[in-house]
C-alpha positions in Angstrom: -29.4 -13.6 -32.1 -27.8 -13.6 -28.8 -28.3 -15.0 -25.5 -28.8 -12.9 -22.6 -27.7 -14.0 -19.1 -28.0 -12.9 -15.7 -24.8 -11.8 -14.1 -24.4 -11.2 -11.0 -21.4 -9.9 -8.8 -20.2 -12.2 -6.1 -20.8 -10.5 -2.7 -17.2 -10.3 -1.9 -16.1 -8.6 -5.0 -19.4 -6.2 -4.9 -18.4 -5.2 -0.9 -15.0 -5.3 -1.1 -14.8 -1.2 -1.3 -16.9 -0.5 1.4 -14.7 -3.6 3.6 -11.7 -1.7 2.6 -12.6 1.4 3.6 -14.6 0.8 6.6 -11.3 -0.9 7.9 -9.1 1.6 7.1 -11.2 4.4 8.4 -11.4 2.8 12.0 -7.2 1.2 12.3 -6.3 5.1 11.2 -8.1 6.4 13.8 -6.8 3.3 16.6 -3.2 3.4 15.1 -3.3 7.4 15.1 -1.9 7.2 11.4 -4.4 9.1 9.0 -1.5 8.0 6.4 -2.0 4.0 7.2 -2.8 2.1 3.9 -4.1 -1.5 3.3 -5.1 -4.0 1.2 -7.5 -7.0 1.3 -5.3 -10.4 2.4 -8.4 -12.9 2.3 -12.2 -12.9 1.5 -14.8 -15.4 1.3 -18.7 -15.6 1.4 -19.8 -17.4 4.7 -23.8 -18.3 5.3 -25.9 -17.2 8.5 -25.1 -18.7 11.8 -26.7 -21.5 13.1 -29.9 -21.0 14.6 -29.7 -17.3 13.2 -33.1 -15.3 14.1 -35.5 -14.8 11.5 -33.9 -11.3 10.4 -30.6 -13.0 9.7 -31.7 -16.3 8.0 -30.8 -16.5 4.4 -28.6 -13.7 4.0 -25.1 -14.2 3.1 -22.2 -11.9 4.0 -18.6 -11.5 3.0 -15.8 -11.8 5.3 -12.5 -10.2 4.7 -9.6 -10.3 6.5 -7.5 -6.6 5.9 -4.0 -5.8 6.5 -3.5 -2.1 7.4 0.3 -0.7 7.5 1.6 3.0 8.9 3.4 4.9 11.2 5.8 1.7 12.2 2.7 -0.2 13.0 0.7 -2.9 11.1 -2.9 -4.4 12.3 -5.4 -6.6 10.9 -9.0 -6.9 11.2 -12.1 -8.7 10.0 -14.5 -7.1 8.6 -18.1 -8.7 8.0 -20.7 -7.3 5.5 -24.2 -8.5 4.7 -26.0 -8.6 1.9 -28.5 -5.5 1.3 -27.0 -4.2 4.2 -25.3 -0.4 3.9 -22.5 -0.8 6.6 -19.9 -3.1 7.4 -18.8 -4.4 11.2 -15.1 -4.7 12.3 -13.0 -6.8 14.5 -9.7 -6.6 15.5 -7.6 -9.7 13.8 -4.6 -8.5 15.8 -1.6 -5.9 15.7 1.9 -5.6 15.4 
């Protein structure tokens, strides 16, 4: 007889597509590079801010910081997604 478990995904690996993509999606457009690729440099799961209404308390989100290369040009961004929520939000980490 075995023992069952519940599993569950850590928020970072279970958004990590949609962070990806969202990223890439808006530095092709900025960069004007619809060939610009990245990758994921750092993610972690961070809690609600401080004194966070009552429609943001208790839900996590993942943070990821994404490198995006093309066209002679290479940005960053950090991208925040909550939990349950069906988008993403980006910032700009910076360009080269």
């Amino acid at each position: 007889m075995g023992v069952t478990g519940c599993t569950t995904v850590p928020l970072t690996t279970a958004k990590e597509p949609m962070a990806l993509d969202f990223a890439l999606k808006r530095a092709r457009f900025e960069m004007n590079c619809p060939d610009a690729t990245g990758s994921v440099l750092s993610k972690e799961t961070i809690e609600p801010p401080r004194g966070a209404g009552p429609r943001l308390q208790g839900v996590e989100r993942a943070q990821f910081t994404v490198g995006v290369s093309g066209c002679g040009k290479r940005e960053t961004l950090a991208v925040i997604c909550a939990d349950g929520a069906d988008g993403c939000f980006a910032a700009d980490g910076g360009s080269r």
